[in-house]
PDB file of N, CA, C and O in Angstrom:
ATOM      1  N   UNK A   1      93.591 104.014 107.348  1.00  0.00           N
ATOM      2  CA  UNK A   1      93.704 102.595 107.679  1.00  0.00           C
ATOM      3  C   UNK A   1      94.748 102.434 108.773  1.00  0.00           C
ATOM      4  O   UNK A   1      95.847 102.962 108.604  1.00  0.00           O
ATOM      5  N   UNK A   2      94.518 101.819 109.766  1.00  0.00           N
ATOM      6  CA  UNK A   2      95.768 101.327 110.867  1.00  0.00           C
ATOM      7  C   UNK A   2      96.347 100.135 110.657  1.00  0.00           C
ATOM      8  O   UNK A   2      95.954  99.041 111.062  1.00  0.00           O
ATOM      9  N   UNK A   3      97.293 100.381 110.012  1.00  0.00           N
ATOM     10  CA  UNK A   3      98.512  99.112 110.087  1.00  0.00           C
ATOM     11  C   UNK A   3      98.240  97.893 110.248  1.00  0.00           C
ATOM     12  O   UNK A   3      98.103  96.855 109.600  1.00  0.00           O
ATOM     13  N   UNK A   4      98.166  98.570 112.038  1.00  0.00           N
ATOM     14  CA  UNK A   4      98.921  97.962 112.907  1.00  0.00           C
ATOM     15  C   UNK A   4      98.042  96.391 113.133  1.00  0.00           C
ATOM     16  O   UNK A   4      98.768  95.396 113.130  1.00  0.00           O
ATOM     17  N   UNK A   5      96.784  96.203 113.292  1.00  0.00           N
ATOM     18  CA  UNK A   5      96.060  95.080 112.961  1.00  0.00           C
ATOM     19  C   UNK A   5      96.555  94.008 112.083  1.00  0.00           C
ATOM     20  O   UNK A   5      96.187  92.836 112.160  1.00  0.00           O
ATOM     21  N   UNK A   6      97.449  94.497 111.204  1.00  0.00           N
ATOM     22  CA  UNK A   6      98.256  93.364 110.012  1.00  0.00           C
ATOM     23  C   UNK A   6      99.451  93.414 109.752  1.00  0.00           C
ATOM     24  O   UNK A   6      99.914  92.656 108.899  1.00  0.00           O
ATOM     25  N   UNK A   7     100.161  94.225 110.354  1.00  0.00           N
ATOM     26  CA  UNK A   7     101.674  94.197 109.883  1.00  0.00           C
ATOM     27  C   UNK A   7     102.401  94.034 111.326  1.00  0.00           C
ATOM     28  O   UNK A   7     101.983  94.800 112.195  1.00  0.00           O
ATOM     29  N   UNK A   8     103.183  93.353 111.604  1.00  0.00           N
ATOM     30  CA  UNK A   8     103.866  93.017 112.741  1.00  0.00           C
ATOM     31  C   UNK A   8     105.110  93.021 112.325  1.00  0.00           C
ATOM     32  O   UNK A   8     105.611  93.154 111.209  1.00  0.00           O
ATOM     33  N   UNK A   9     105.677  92.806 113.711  1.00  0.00           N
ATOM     34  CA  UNK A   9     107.517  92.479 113.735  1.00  0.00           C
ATOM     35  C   UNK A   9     107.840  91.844 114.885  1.00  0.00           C
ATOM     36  O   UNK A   9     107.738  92.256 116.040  1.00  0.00           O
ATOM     37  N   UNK A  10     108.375  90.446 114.333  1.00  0.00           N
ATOM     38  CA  UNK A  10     108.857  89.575 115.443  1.00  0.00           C
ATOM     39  C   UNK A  10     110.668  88.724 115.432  1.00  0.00           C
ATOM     40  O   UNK A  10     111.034  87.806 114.698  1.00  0.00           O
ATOM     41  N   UNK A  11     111.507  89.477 116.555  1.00  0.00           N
ATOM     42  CA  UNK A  11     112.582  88.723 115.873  1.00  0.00           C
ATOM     43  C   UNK A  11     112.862  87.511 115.617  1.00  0.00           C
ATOM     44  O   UNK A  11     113.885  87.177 115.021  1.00  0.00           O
ATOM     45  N   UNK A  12     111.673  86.434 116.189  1.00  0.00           N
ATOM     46  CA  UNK A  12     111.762  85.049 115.531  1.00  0.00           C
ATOM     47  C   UNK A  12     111.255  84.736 114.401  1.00  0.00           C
ATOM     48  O   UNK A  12     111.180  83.592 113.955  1.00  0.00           O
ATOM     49  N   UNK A  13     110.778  86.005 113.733  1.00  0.00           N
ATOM     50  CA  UNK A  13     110.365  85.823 112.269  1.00  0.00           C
ATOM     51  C   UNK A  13     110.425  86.738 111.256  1.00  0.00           C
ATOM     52  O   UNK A  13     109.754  87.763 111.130  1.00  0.00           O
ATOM     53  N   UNK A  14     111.697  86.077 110.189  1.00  0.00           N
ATOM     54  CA  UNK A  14     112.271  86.578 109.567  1.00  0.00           C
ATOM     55  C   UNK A  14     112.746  87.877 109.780  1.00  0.00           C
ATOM     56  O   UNK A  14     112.514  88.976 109.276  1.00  0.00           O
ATOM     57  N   UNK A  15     113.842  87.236 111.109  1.00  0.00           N
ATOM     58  CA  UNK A  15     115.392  88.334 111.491  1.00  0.00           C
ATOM     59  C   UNK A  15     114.150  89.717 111.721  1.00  0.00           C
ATOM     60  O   UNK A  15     114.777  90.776 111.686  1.00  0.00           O
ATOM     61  N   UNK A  16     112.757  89.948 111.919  1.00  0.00           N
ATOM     62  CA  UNK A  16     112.514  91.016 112.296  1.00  0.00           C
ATOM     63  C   UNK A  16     111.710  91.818 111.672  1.00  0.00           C
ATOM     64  O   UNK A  16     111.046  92.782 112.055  1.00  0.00           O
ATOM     65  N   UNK A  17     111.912  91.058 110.159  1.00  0.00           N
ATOM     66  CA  UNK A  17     111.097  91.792 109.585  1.00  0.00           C
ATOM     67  C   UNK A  17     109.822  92.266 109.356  1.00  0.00           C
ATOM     68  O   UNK A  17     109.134  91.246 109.400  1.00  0.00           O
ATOM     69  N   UNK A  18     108.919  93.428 109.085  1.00  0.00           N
ATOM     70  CA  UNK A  18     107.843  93.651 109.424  1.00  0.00           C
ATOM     71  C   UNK A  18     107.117  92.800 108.275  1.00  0.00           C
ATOM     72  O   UNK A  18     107.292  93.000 107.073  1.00  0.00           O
ATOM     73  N   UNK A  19     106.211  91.746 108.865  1.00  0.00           N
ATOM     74  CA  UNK A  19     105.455  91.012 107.877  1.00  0.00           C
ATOM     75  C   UNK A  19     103.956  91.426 108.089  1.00  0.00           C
ATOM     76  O   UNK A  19     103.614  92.295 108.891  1.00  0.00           O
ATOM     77  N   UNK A  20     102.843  90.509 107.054  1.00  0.00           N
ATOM     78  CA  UNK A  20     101.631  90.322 107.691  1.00  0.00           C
ATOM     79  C   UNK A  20     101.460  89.109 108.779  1.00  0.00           C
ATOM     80  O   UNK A  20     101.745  87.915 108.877  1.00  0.00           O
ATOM     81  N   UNK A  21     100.844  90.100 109.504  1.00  0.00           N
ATOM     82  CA  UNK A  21     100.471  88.990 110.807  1.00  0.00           C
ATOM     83  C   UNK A  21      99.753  87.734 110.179  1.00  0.00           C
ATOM     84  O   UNK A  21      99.003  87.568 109.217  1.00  0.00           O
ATOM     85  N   UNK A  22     100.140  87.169 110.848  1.00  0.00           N
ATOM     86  CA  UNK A  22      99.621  85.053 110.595  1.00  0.00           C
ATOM     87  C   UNK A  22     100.110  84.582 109.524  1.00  0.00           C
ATOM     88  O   UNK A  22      99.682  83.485 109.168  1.00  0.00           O
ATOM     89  N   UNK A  23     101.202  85.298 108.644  1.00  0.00           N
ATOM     90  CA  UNK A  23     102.399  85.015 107.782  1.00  0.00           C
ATOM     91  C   UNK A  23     103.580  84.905 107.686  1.00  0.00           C
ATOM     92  O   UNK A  23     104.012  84.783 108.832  1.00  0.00           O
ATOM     93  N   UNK A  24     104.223  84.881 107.113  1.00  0.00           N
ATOM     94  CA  UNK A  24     105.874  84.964 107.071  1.00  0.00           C
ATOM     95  C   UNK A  24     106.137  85.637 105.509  1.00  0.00           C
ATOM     96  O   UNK A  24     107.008  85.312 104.701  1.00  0.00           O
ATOM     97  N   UNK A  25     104.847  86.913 105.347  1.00  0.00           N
ATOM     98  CA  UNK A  25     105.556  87.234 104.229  1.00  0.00           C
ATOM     99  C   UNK A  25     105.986  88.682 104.144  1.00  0.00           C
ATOM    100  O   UNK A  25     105.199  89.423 103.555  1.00  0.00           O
ATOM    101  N   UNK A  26     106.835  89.093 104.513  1.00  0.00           N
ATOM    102  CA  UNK A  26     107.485  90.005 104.524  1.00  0.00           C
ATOM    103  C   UNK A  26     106.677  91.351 103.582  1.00  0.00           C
ATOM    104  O   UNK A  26     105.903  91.214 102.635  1.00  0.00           O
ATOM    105  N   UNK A  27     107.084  92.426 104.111  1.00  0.00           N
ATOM    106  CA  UNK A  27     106.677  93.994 103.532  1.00  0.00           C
ATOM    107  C   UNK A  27     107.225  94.246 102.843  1.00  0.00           C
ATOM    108  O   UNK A  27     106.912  95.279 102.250  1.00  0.00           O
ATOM    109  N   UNK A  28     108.170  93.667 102.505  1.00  0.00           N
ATOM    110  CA  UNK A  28     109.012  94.069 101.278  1.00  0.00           C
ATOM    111  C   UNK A  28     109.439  93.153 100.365  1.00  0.00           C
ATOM    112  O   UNK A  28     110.338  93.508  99.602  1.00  0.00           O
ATOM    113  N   UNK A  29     108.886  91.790 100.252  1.00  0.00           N
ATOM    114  CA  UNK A  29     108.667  91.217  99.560  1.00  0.00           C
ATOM    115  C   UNK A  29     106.732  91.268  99.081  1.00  0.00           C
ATOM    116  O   UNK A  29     106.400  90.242  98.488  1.00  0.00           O
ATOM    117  N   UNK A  30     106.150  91.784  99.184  1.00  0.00           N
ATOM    118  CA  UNK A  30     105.267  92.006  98.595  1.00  0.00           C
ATOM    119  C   UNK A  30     105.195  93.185  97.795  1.00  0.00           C
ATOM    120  O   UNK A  30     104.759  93.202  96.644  1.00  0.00           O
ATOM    121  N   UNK A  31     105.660  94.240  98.466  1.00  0.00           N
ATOM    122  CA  UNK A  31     106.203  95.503  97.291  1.00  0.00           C
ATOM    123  C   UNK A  31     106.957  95.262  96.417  1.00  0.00           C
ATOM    124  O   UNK A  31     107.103  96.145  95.572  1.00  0.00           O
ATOM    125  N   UNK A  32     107.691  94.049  96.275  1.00  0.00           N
ATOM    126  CA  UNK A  32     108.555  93.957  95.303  1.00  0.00           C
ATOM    127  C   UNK A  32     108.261  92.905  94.138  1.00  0.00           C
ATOM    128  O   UNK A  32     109.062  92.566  93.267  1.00  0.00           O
ATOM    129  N   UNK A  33     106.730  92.382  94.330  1.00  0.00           N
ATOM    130  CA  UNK A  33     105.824  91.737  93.703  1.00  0.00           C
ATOM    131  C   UNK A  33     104.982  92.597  92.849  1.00  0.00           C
ATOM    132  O   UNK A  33     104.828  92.529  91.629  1.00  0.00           O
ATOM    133  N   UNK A  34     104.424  93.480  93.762  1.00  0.00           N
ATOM    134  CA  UNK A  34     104.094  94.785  92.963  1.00  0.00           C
ATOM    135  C   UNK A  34     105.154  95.912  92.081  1.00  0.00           C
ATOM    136  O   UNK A  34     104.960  96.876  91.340  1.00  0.00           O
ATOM    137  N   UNK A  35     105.892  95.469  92.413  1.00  0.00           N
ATOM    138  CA  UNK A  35     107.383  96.214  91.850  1.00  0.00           C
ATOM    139  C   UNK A  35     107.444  95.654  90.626  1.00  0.00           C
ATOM    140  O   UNK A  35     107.348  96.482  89.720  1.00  0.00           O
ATOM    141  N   UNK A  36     107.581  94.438  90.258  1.00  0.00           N
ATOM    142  CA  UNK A  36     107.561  93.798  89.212  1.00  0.00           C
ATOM    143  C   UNK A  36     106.372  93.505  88.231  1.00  0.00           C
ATOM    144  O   UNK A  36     106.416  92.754  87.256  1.00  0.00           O
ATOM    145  N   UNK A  37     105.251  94.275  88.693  1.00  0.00           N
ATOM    146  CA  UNK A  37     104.607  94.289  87.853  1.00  0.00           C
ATOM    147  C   UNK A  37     102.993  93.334  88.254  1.00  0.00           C
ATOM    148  O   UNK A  37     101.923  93.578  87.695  1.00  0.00           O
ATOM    149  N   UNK A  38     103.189  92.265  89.319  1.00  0.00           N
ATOM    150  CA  UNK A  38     102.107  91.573  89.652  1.00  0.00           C
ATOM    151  C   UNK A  38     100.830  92.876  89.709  1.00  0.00           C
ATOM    152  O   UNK A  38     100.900  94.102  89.618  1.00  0.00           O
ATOM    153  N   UNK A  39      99.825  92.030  89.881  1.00  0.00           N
ATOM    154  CA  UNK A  39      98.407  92.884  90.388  1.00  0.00           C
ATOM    155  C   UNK A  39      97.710  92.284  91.143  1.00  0.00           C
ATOM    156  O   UNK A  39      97.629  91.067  90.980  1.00  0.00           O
ATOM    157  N   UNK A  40      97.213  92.709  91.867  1.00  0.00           N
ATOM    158  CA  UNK A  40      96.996  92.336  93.620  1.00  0.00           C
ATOM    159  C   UNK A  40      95.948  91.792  93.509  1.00  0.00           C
ATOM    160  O   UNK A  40      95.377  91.535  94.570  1.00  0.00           O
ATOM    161  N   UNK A  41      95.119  91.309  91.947  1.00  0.00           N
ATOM    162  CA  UNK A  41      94.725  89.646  92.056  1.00  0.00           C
ATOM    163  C   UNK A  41      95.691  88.626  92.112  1.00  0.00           C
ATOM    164  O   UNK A  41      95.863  87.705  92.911  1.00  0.00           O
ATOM    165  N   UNK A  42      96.436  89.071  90.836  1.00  0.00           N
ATOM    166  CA  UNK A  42      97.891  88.077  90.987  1.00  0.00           C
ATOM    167  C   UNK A  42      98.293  87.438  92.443  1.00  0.00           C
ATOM    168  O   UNK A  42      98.426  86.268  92.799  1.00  0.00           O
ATOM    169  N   UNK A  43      98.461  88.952  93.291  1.00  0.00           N
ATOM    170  CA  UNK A  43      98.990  88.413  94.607  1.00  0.00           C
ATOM    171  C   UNK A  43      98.393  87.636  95.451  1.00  0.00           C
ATOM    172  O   UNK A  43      98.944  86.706  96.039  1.00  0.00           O
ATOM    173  N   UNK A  44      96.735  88.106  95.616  1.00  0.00           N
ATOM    174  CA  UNK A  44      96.214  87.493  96.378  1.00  0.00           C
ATOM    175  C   UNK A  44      95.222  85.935  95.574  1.00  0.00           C
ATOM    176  O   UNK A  44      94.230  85.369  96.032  1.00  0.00           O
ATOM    177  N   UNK A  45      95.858  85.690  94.507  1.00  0.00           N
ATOM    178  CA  UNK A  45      95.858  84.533  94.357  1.00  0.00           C
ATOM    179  C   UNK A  45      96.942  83.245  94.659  1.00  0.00           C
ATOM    180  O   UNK A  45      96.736  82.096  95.052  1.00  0.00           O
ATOM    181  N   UNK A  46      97.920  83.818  94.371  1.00  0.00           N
ATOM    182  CA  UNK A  46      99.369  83.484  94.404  1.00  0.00           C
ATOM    183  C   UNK A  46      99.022  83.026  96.206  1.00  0.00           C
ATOM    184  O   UNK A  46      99.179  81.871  96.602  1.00  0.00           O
ATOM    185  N   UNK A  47      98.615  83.994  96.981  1.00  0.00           N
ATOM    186  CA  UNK A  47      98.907  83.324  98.650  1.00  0.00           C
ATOM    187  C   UNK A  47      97.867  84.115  98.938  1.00  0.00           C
ATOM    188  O   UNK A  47      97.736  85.338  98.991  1.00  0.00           O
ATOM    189  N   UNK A  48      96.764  82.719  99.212  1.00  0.00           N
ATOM    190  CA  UNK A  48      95.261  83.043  99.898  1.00  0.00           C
ATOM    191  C   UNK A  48      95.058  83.216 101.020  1.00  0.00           C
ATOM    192  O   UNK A  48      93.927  83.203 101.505  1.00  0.00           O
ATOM    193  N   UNK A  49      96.470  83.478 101.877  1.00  0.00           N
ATOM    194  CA  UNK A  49      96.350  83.556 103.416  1.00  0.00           C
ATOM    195  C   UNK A  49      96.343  85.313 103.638  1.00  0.00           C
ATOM    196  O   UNK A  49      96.186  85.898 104.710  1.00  0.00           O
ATOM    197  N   UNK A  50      96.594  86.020 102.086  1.00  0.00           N
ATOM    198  CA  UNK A  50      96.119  87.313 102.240  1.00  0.00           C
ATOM    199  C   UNK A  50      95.252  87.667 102.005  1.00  0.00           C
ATOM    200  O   UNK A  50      94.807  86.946 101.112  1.00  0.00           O
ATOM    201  N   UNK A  51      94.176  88.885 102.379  1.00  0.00           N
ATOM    202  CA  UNK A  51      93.366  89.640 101.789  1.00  0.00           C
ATOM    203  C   UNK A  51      93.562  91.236 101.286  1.00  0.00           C
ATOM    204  O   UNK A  51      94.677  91.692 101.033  1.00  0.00           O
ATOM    205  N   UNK A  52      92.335  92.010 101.177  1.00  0.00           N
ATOM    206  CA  UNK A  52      92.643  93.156 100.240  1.00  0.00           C
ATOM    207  C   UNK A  52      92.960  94.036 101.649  1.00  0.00           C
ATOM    208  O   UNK A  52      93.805  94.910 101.451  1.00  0.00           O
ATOM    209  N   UNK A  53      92.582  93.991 102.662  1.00  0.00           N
ATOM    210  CA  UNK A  53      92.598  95.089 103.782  1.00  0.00           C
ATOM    211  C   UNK A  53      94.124  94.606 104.010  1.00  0.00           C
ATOM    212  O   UNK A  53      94.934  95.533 104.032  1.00  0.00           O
ATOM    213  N   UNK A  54      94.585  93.459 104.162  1.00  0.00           N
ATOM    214  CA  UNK A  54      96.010  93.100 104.519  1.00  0.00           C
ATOM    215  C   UNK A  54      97.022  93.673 103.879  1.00  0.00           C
ATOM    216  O   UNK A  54      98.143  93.850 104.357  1.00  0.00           O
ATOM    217  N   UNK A  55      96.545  94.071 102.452  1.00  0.00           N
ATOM    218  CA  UNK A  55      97.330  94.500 101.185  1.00  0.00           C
ATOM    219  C   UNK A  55      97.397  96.024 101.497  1.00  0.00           C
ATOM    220  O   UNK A  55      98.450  96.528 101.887  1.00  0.00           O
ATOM    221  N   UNK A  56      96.147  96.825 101.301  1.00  0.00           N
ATOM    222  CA  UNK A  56      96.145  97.646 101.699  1.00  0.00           C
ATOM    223  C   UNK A  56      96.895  98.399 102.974  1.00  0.00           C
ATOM    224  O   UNK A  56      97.077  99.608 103.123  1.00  0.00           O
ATOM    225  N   UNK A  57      97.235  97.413 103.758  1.00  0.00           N
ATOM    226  CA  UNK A  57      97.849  97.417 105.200  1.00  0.00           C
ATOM    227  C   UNK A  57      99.324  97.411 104.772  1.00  0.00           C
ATOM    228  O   UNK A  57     100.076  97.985 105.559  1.00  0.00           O
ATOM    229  N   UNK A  58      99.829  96.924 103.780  1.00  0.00           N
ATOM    230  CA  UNK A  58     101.316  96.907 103.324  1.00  0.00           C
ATOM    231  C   UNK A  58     101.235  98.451 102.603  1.00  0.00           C
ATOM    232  O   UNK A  58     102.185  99.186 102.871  1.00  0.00           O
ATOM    233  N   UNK A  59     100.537  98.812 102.016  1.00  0.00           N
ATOM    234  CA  UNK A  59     100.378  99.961 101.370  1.00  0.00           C
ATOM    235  C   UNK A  59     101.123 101.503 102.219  1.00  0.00           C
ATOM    236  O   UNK A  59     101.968 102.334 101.887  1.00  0.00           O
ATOM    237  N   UNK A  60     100.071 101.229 103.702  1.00  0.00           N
ATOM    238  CA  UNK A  60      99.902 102.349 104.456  1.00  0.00           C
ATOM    239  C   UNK A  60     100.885 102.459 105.667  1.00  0.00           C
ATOM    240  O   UNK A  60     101.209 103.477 106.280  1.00  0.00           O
ATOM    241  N   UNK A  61     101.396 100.795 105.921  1.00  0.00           N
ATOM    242  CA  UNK A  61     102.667 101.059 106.268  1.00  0.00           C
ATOM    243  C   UNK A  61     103.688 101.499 105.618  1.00  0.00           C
ATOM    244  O   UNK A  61     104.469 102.096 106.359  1.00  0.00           O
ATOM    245  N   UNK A  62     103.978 101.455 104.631  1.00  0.00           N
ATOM    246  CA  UNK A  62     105.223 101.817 103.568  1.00  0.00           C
ATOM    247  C   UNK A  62     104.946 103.358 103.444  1.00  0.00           C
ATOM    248  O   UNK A  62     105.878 104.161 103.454  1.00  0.00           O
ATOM    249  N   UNK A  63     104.030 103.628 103.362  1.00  0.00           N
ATOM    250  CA  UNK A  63     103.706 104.885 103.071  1.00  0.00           C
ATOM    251  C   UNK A  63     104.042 105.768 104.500  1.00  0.00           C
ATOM    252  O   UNK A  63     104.544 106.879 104.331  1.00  0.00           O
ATOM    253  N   UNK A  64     103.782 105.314 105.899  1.00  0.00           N
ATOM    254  CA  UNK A  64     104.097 106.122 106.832  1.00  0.00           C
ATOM    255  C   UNK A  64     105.695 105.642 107.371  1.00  0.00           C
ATOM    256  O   UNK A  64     106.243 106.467 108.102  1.00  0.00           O
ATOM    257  N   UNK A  65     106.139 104.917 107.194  1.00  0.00           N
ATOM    258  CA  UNK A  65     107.569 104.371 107.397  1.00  0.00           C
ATOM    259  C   UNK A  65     108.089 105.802 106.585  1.00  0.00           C
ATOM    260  O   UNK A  65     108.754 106.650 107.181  1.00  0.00           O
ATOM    261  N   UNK A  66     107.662 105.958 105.041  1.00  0.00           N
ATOM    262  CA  UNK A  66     108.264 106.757 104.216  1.00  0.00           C
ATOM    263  C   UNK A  66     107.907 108.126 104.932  1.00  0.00           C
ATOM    264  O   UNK A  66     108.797 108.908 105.265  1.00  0.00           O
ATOM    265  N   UNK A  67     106.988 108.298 105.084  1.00  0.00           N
ATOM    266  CA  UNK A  67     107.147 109.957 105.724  1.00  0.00           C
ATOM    267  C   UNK A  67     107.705 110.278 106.815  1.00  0.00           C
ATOM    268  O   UNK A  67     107.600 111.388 107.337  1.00  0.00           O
ATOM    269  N   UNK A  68     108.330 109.362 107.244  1.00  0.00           N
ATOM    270  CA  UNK A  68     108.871 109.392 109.173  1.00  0.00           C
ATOM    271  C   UNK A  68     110.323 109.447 108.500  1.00  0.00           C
ATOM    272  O   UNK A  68     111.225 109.617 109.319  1.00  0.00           O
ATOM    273  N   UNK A  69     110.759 109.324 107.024  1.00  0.00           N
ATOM    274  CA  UNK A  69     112.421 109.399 106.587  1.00  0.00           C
ATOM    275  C   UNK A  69     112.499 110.499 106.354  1.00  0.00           C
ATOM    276  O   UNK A  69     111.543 111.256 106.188  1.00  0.00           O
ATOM    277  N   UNK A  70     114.174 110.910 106.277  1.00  0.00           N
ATOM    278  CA  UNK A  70     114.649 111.694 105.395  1.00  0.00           C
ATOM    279  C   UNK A  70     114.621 111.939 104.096  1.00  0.00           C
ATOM    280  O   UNK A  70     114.477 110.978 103.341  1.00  0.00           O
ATOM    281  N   UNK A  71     114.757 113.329 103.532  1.00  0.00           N
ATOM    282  CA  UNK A  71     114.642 113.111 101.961  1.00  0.00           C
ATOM    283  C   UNK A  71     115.641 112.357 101.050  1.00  0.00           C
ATOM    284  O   UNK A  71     116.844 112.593 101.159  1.00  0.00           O
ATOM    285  N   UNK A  72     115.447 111.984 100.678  1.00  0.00           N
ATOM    286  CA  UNK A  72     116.276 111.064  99.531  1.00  0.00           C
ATOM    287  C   UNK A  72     117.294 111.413  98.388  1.00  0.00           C
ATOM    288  O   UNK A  72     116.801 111.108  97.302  1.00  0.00           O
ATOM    289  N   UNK A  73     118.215 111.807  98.303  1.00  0.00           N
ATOM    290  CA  UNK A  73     118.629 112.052  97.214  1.00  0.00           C
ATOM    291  C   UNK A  73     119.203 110.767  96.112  1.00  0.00           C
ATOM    292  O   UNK A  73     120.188 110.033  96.179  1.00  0.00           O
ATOM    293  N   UNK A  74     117.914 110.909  94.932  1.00  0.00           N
ATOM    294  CA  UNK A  74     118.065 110.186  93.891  1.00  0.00           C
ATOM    295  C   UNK A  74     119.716 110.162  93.148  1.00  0.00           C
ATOM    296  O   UNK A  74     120.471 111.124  93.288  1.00  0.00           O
ATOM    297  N   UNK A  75     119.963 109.383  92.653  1.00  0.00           N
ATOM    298  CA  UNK A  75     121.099 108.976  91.443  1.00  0.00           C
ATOM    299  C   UNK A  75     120.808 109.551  90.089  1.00  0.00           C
ATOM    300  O   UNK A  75     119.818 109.128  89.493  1.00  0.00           O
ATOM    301  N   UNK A  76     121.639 110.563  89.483  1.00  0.00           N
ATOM    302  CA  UNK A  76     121.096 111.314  88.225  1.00  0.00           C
ATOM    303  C   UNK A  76     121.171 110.033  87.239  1.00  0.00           C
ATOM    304  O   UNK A  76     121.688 109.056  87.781  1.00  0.00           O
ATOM    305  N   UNK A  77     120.862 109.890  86.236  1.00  0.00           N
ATOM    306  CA  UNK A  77     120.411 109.115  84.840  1.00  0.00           C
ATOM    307  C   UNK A  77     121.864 109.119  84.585  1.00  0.00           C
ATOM    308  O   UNK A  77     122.566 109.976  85.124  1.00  0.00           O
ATOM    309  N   UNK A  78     122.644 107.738  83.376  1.00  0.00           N
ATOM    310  CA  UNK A  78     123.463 108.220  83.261  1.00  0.00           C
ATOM    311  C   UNK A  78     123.807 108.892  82.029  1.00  0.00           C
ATOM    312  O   UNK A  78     124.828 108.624  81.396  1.00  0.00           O
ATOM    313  N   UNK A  79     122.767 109.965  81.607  1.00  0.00           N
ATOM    314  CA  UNK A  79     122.728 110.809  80.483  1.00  0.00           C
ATOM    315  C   UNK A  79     124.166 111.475  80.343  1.00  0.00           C
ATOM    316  O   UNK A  79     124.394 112.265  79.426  1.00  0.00           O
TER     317      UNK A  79
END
């Protein structure tokens, strides 16, 4: 899937952040919808200005943002 058709970045909207195009809803406020547990009827009921390819499009950006990082070192448990 290419992104780039739905996820943009504009610094007059929201300080930059990468949203879906013809929205103002941020990439990381939708992962963090799914973070909490929504399901991407939930979401795309919640705001009908998305669809499933748009969603999907938050998916595959996050996913190549993540492989273009460094590895991560996690925080041990506090066992």
């Amino acid at each position: 899937m290419d992104w780039r058709a739905y996820i943009h970045s504009d610094p007059q909207v929201l300080l930059g952040k990468p949203v879906v195009r013809g929205t103002r809803l941020a990439v990381e406020f939708i992962l963090r919808l799914f973070a909490a547990g929504w399901s991407d009827q939930q979401v795309l009921e919640s705001y009908p200005s998305l669809t499933r390819e748009a969603l999907q499009a938050v998916f595959a950006f996050s996913a190549e943002c993540m492989a273009e990082e460094s590895l991560y070192a996690m925080p041990k448990s506090g066992a």
